[in-house]
C-alpha positions in Angstrom: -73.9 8.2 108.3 -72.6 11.7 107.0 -73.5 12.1 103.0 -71.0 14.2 101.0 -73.3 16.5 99.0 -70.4 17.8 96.4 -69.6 14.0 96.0 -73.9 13.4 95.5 -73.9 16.5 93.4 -70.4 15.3 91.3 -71.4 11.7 90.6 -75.2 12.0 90.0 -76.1 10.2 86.7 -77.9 13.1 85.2 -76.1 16.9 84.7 -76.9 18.9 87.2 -76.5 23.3 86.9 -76.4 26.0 89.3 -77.8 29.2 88.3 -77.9 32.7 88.9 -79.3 35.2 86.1 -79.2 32.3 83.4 -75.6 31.8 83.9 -73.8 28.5 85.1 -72.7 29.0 89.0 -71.3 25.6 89.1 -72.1 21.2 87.0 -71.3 18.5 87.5 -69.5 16.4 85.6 -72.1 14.3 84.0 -73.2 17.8 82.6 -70.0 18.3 81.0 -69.8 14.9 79.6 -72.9 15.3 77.9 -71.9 18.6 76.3 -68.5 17.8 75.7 -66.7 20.1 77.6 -65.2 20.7 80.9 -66.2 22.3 84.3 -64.1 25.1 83.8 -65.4 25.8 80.1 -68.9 26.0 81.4 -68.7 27.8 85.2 -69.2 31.8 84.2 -70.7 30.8 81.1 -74.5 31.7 79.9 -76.5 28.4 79.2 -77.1 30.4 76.1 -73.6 28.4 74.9 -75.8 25.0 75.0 -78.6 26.1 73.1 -78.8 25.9 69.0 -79.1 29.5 68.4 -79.0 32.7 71.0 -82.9 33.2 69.5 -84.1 29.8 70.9 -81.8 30.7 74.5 -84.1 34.3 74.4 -87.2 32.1 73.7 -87.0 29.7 76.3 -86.2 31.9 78.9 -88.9 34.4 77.8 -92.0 31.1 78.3 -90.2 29.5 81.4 -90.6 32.7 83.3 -94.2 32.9 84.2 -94.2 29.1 84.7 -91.5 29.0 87.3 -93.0 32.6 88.4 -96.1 30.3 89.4 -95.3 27.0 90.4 -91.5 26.8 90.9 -90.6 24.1 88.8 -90.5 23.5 84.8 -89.7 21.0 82.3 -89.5 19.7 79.0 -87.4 18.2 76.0 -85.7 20.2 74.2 -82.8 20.3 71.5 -79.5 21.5 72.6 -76.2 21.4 71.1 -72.8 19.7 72.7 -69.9 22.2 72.6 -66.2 20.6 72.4 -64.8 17.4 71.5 -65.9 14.6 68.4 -69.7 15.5 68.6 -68.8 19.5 68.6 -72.1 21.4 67.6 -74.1 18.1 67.4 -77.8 18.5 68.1 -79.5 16.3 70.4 -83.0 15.9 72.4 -82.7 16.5 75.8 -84.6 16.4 79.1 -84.7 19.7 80.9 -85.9 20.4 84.7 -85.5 23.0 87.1 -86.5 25.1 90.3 -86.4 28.0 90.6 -85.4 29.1 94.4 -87.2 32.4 94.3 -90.6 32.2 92.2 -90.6 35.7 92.4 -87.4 36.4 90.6 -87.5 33.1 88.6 -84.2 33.9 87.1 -82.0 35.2 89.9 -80.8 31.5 90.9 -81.9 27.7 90.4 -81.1 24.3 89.9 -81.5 22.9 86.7 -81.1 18.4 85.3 -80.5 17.6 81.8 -80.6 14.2 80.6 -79.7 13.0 77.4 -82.3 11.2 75.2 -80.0 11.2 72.5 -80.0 7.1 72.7 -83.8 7.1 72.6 -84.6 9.9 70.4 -82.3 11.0 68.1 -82.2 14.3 65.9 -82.6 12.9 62.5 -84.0 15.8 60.3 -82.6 19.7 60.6 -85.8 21.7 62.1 -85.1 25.6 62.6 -85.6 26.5 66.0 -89.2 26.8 65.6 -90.1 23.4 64.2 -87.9 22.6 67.3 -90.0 24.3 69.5 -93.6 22.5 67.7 -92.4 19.6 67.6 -91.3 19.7 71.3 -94.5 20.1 72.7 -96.4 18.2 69.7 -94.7 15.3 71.9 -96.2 16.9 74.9 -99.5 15.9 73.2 -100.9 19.6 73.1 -102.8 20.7 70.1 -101.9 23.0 67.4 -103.9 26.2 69.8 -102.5 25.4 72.6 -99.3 25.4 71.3 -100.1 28.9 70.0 -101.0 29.9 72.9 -97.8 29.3 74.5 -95.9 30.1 71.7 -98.1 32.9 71.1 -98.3 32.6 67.7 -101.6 31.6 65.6 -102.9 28.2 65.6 -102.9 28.6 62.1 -99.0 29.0 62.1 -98.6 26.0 64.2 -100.5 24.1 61.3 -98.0 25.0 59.0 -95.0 24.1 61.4 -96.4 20.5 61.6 -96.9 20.2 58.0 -93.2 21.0 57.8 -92.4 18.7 60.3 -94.5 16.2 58.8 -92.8 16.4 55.1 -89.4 16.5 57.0 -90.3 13.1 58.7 -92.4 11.6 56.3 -95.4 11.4 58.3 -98.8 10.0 57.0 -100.9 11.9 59.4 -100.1 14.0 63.2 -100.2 10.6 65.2 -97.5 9.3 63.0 -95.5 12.8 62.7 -95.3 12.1 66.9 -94.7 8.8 66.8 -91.6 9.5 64.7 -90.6 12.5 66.9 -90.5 9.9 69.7 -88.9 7.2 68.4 -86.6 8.5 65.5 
């Protein structure tokens, strides 16, 4: 039995991305249905046009690089934003995965899946984009210095991101503020 990829690739139930140098070679359409747009919109575009704020597109890029540099592959949840249509600049949790086809120029070209965990977790209080990033990997389960560590910021300033997070979510104690993050 032949298999079509570009069929595979156009119906697969999660967005799929082409890269090369952080910019969109080619999706699917489950990718644009998520973001609200169309293929057209998104081919030639930077994925910087799916994240909140160009900071946060900088960010990311700047702590996936020596992660796909040595083993490949990365992931996390992150929020992004949908572009076009009734939802336009809505925030929203999302899965992110990728692979990097040359570890040694991370960036050059990849293949990246997003999956919408919008039904499962939705956005419910307005974080800046670094409460984003805390709270992100607070649902990793990593502690307020290893956070800092890869954030490279103090552990001490992680602290105080939590507590934000905590008022903003109403959160008795960290276990809770998570617990929230998950399921709110």
């Amino acid at each position: 039995m032949d298999i079509n990829y570009r069929l595979a690739f156009d119906m697969a139930p999660v967005g799929l991305a082409l890269s090369r140098n952080r910019t969109i070679v080619d999706c699917n359409q489950r990718l644009c249905e998520m973001f609200g747009t169309t293929r057209e919109q998104l081919t030639g575009q930077s994925f910087q046009v799916l994240y909140p704020s160009a900071d946060e597109f900088e960010r990311t890029g700047a702590r996936i690089t020596p992660i796909l540099n040595r083993s490949g592959t990365y992931a996390d949840d992150r929020i992004m934003r949908r572009m076009d249509g009734r939802l336009k600049g809505e925030a929203f949790w999302c899965h992110v995965t990728g692979r990097a086809l040359n570890r040694e120029a991370p960036h050059e070209a990849g293949i990246w899946c997003f999956e919408d965990l919008s039904a499962r977790r939705p956005v419910k209080a307005e974080l800046t984009p670094r409460e984003r990033e805390v709270a992100a990997h607070l649902m990793q389960g990593l502690t307020s210095k290893q956070i800092g560590k890869t954030l490279t910021i103090s552990h001490r300033t992680v602290e105080i991101y939590r507590a934000r997070l905590m008022r903003k979510y109403k959160a008795a104690t960290a276990a809770d503020l998570v617990h929230k993050l998950l399921t709110y």
